[in-house]
Each structure stands twice: as C-alpha cells, then as structure tokens.
Backbone as CSV, one residue per row, in Angstrom:
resi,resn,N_x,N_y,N_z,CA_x,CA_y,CA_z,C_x,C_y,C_z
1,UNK,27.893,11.743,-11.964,27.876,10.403,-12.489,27.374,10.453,-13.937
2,UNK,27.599,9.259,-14.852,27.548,9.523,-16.225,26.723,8.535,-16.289
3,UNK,25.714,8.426,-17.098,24.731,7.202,-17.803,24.347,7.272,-18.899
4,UNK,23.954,6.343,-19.237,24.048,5.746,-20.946,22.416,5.944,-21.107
5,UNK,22.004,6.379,-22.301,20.625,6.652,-22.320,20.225,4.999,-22.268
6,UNK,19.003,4.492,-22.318,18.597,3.516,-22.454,17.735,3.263,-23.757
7,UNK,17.811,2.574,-24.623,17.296,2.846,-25.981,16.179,2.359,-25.392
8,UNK,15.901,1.083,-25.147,14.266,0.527,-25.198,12.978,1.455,-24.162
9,UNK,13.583,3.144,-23.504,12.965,4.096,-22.942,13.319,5.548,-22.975
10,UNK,13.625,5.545,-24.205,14.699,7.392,-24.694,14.037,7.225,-26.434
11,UNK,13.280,8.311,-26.711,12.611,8.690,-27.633,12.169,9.922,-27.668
12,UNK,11.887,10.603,-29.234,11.757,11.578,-29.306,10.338,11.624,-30.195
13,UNK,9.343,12.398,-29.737,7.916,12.515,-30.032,7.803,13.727,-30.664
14,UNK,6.930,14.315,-31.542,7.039,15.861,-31.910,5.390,15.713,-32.593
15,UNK,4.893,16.969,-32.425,3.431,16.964,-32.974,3.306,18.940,-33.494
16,UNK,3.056,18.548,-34.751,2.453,20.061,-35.151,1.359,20.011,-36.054
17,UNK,0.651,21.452,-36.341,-0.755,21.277,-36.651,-0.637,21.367,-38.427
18,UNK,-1.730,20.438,-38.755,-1.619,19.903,-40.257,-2.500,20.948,-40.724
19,UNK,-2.593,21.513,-41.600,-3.949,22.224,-42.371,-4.896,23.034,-41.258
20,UNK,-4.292,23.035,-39.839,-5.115,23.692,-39.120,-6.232,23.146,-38.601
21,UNK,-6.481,21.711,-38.894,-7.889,20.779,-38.450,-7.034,19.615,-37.154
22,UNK,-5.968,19.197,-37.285,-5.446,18.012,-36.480,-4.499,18.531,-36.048
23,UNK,-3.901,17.065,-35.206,-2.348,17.209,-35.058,-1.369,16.284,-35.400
24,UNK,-0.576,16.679,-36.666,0.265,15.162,-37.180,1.104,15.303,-35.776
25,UNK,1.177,14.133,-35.241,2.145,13.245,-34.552,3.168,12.206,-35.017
26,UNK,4.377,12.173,-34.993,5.523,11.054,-34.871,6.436,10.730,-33.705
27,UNK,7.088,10.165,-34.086,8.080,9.633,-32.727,9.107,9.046,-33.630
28,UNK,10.512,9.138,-32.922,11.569,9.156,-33.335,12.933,8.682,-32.450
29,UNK,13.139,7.445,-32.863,13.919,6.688,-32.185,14.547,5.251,-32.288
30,UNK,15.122,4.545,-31.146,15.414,4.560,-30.134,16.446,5.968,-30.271
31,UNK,16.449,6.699,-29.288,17.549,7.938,-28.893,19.076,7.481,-28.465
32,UNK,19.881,7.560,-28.631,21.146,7.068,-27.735,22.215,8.603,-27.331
33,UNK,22.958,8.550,-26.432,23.308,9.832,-26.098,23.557,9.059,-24.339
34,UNK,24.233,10.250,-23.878,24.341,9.977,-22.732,24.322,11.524,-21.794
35,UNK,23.703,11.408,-20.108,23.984,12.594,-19.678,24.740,12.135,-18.753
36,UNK,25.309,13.034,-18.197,26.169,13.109,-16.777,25.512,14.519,-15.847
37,UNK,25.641,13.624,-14.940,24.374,14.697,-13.812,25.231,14.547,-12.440
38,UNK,25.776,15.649,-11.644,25.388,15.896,-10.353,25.112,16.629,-9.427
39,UNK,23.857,15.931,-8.932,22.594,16.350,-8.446,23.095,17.613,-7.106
40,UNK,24.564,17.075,-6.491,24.734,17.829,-5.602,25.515,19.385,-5.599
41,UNK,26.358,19.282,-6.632,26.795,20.652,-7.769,26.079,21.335,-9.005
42,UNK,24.727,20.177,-8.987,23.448,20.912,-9.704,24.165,21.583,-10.950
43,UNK,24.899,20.284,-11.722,25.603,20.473,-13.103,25.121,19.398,-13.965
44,UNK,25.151,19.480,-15.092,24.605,18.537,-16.143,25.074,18.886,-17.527
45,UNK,25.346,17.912,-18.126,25.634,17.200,-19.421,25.276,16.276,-20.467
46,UNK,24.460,17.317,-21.051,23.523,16.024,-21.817,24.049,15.581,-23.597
47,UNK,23.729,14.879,-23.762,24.206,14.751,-25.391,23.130,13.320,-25.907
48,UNK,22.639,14.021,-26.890,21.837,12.998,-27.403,21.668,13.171,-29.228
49,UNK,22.171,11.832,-30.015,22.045,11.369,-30.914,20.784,10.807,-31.771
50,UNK,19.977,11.510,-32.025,18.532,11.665,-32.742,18.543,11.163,-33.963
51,UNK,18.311,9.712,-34.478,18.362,9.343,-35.819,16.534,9.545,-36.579
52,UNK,16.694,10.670,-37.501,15.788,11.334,-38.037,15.263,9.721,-39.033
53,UNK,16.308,9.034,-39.357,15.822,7.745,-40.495,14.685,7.381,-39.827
54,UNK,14.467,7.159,-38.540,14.047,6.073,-37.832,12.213,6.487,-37.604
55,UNK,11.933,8.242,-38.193,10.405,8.771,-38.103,9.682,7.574,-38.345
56,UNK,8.205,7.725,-37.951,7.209,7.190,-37.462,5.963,7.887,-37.406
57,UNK,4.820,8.232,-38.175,3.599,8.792,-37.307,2.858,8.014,-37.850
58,UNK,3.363,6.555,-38.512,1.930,5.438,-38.658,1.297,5.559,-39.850
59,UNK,2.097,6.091,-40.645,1.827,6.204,-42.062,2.736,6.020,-42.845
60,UNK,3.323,5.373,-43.777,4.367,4.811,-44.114,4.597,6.168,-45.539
61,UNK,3.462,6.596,-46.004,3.829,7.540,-47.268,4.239,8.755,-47.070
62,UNK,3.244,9.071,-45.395,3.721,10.165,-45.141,5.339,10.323,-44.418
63,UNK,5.473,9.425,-43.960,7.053,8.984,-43.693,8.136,9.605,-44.018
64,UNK,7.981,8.618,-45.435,8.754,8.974,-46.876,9.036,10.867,-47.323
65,UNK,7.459,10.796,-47.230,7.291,12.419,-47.095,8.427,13.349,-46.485
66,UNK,8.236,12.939,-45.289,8.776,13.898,-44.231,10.509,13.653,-44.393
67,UNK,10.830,12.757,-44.754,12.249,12.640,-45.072,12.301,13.142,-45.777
68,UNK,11.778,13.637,-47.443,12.102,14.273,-48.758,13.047,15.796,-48.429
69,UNK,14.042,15.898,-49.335,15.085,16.868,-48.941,14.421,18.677,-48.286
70,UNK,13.471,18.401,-48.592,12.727,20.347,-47.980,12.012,20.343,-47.034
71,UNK,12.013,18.770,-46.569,11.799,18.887,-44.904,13.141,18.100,-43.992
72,UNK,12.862,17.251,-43.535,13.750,16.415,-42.656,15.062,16.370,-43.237
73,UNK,15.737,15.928,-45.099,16.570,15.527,-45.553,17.281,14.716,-45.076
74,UNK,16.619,12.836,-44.433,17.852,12.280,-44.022,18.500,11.516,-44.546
75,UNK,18.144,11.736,-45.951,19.413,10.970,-46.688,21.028,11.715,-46.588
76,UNK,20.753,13.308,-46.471,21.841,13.879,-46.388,22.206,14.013,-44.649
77,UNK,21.294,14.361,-44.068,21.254,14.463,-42.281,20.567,13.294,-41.680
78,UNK,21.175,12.081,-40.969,20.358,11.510,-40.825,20.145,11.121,-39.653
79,UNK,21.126,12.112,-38.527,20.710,12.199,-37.233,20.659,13.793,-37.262
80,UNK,19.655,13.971,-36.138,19.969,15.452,-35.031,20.493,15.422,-33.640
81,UNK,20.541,16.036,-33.339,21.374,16.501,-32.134,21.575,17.307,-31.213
82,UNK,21.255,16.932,-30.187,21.250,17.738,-28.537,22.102,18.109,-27.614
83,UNK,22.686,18.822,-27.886,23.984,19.156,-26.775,23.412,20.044,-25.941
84,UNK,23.260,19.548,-24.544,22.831,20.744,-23.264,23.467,20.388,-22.251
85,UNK,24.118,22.126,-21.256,25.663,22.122,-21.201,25.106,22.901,-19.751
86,UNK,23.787,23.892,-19.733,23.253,24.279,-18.611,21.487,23.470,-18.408
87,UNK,21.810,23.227,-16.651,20.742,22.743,-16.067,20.115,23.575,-15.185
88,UNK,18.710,23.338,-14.986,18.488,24.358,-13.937,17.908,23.212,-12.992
89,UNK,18.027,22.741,-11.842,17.406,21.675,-10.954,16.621,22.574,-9.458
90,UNK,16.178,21.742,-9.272,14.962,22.356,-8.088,15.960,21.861,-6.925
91,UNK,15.397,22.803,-5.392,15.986,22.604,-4.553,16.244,21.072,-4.222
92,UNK,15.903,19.879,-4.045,16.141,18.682,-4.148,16.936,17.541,-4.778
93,UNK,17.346,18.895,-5.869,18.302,18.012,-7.259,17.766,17.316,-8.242
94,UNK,16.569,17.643,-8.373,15.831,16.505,-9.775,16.054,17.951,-10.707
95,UNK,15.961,17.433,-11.660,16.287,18.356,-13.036,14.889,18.783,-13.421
96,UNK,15.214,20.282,-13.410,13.717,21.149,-13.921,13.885,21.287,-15.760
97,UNK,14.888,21.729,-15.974,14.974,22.002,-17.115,16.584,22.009,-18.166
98,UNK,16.668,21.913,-19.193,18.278,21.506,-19.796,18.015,22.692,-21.169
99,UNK,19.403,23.294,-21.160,18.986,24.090,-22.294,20.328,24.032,-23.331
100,UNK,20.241,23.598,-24.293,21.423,24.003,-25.143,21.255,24.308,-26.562
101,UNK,21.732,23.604,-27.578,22.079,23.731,-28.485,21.024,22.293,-29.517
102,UNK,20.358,22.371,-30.208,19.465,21.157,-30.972,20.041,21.570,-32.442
103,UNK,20.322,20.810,-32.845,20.901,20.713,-34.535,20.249,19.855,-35.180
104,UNK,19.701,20.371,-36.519,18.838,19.452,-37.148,19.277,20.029,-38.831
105,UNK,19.433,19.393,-39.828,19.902,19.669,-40.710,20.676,20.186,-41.093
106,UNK,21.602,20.225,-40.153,23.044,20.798,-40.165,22.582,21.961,-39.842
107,UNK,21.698,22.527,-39.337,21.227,23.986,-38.293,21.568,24.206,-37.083
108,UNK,22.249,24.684,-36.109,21.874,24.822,-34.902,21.168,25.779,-33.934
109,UNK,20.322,25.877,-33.182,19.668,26.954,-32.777,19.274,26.305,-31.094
110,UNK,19.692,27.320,-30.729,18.913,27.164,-28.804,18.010,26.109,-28.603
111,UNK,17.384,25.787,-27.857,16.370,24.858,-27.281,16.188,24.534,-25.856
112,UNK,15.230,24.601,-25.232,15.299,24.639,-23.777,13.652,23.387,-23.487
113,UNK,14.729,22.482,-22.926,13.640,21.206,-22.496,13.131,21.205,-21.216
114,UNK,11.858,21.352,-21.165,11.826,21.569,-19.171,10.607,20.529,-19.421
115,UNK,11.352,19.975,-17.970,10.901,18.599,-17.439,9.429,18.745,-16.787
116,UNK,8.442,17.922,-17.389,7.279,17.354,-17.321,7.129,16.655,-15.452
117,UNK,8.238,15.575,-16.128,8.517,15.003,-14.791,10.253,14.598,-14.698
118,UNK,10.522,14.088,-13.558,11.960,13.613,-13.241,12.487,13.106,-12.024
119,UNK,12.832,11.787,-12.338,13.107,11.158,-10.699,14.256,10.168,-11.160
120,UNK,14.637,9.485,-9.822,15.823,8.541,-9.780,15.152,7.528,-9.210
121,UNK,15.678,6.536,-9.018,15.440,4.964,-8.184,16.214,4.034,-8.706
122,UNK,16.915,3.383,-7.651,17.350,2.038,-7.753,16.848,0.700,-8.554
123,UNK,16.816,0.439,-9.780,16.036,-0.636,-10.247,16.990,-1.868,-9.503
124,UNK,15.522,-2.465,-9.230,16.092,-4.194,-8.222,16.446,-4.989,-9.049
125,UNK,15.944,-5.230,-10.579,16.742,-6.194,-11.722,17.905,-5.509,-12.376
126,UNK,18.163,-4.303,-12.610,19.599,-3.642,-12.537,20.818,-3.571,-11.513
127,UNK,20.326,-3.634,-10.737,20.916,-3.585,-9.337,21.839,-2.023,-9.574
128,UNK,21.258,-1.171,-10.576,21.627,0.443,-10.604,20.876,1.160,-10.434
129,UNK,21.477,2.524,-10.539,20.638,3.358,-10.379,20.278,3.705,-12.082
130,UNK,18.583,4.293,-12.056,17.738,4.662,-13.219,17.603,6.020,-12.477
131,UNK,17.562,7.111,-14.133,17.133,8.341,-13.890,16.688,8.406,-15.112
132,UNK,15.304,9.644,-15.655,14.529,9.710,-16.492,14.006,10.364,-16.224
133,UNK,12.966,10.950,-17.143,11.919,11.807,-17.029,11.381,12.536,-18.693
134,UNK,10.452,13.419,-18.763,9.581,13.563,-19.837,10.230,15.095,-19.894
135,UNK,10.724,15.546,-21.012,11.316,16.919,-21.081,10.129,17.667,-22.414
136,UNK,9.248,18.675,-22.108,8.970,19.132,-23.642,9.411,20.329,-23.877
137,UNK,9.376,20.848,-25.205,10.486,21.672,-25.847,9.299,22.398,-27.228
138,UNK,9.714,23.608,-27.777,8.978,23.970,-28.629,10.494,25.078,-29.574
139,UNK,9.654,23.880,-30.951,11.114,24.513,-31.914,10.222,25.112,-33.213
140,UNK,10.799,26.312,-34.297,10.422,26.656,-35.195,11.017,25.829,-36.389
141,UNK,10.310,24.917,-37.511,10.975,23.956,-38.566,11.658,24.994,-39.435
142,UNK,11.132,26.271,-39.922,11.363,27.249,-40.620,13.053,27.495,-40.253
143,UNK,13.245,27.546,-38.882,14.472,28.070,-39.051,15.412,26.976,-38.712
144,UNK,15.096,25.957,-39.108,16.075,24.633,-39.928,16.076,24.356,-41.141
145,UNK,14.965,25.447,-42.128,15.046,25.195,-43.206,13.922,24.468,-43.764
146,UNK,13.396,23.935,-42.548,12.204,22.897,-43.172,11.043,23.509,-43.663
147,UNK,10.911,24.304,-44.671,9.924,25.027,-45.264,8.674,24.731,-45.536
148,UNK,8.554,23.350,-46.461,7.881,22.719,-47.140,6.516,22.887,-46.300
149,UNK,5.625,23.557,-47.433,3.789,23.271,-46.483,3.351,24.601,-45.905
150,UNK,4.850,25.478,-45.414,4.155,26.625,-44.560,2.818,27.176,-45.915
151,UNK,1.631,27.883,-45.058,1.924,28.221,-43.368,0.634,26.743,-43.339
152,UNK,0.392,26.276,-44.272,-0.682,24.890,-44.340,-0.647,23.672,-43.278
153,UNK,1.014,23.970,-42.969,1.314,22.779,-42.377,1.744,23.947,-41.148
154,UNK,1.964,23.915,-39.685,2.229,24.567,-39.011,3.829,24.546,-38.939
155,UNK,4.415,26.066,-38.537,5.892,26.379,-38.504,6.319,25.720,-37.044
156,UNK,5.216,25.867,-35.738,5.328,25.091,-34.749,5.645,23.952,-34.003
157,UNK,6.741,23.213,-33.782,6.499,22.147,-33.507,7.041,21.997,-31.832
158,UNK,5.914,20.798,-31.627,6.171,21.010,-29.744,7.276,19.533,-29.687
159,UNK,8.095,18.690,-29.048,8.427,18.387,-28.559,8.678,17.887,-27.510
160,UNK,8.252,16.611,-27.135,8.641,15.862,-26.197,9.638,14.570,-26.426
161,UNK,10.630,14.506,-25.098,11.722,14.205,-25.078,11.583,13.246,-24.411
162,UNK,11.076,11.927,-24.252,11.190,10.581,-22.973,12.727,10.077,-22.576
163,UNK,13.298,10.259,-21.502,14.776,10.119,-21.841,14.759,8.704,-19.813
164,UNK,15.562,7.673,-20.154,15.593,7.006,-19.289,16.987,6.908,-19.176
165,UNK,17.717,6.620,-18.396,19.486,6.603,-18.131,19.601,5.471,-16.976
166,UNK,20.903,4.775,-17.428,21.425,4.081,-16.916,22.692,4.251,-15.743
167,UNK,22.809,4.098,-14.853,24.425,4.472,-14.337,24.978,3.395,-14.619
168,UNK,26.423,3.156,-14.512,27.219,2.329,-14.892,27.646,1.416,-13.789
C-alpha cells in the first residue's frame, strides 16, 4: 500500500557538535515524499523531498548562515533527498530500518535510517490507516561538500527522521 507523508508530522531534525562545548540543533520541514510498504512481502519504498529553505535551530542569523553556499547552498539546492529502495522489518512487519540513497547538494551517498520506533493504527477521525515512526541516521557534511567550520564545527551529523503516513 502507498501513503502520502503527512506534512503537519514528517520532519527532519539533525544535531552536530559546535566548537566542541554544545549541540547546534535544527529541524527541517514540513517533509513531503511518500512510502509504499508491504508489511507481508516485507518490501518498501520510500521517497522523501527535504526542503533545506525551510532550516530552523531558533536563530534567525545563524539560519542565514547555514544556507550560505559552503554549507547547505539552498539558493542553488534547495531540497534534499531520500530514496530508500531496501527495508529490513522485524518478524511482525513493522519496519526496523530503510537504507538508500540521501542527496544533499547535488551529492549522493548511502544512508541507513533505523527506526527508534514504528507502528500502524487506524485513526478514528481519518477513518485510515496511519503509519510512522522515528528513524535516526548518522551522515558525514564533509562528504557533501559542506566544509565550512571543520574540524570547529563537527564533520558529524546525527539525524533524526519523524515520518507519519497516510493510506489513501
């Protein structure tokens, strides 16, 4: 079955270490994309549309920042992108983990999201079925190019994925 991400619960969070004292945090979204999942051939299809414009960590300069062309560049890139094509699901059929392809500045490189959590249920004001769950992921900025800061700013960044779906 195929579902439509749900914007107002599909976002993308990312946190890496600043100067070695904190952790800058943002979030990035609404996400749109859609997966197709079934649970009983334990196959999956994910695709998700990441608009980089849309950063956030609650600072409006540093923002700006993080868009400037030697990190994020989204005046030139101004989405990223998730294509994952293998699933690995637990005996029950909830999804353990999705691995494909993440493109970010016109880069592409591997990425493997394994699920935090993941369940289904019937919503009673949808009268559909909801599936979702918390995927985190750990990517190097360096090898998208995003240079700017090493090693001051950390090459690390972790990733979490909130993804909610709709069936049709």
């Amino acid at each position: 079955m195929t579902y439509q991400l749900d914007p107002n619960h599909t976002f993308v969070t990312f946190e890496v270490m600043h100067f070695g004292t904190s952790t800058l945090r943002g979030r990035i979204g609404p996400v749109g994309g859609e997966v197709t999942i079934d649970r009983g051939a334990k196959t999956g299809d994910l695709r998700l549309r990441i608009p980089v414009t849309t950063l956030s960590t609650g600072s409006r300069a540093l923002d700006a920042r993080l868009r400037e062309p030697d990190l994020l560049a989204t005046t030139e890139y101004p989405e990223a992108y998730f294509v994952a094509t293998r699933f690995r699901f637990d005996a029950a059929g909830g999804v353990q983990e999705v691995r494909g392809e993440f493109t970010l500045r016109g880069v592409g490189e591997p990425l493997s999201l394994v699920a935090r959590s993941f369940a289904c249920r019937q919503d009673a004001m949808l009268g559909r079925q909801v599936c979702g769950g918390d995927f985190d992921g750990e990517l190097k900025r360096s090898r998208f190019g995003a240079t700017m800061g090493l090693p001051f700013v950390g090459d690390d960044v972790h990733l979490v994925v909130q993804v909610e779906a709709i069936a049709p």
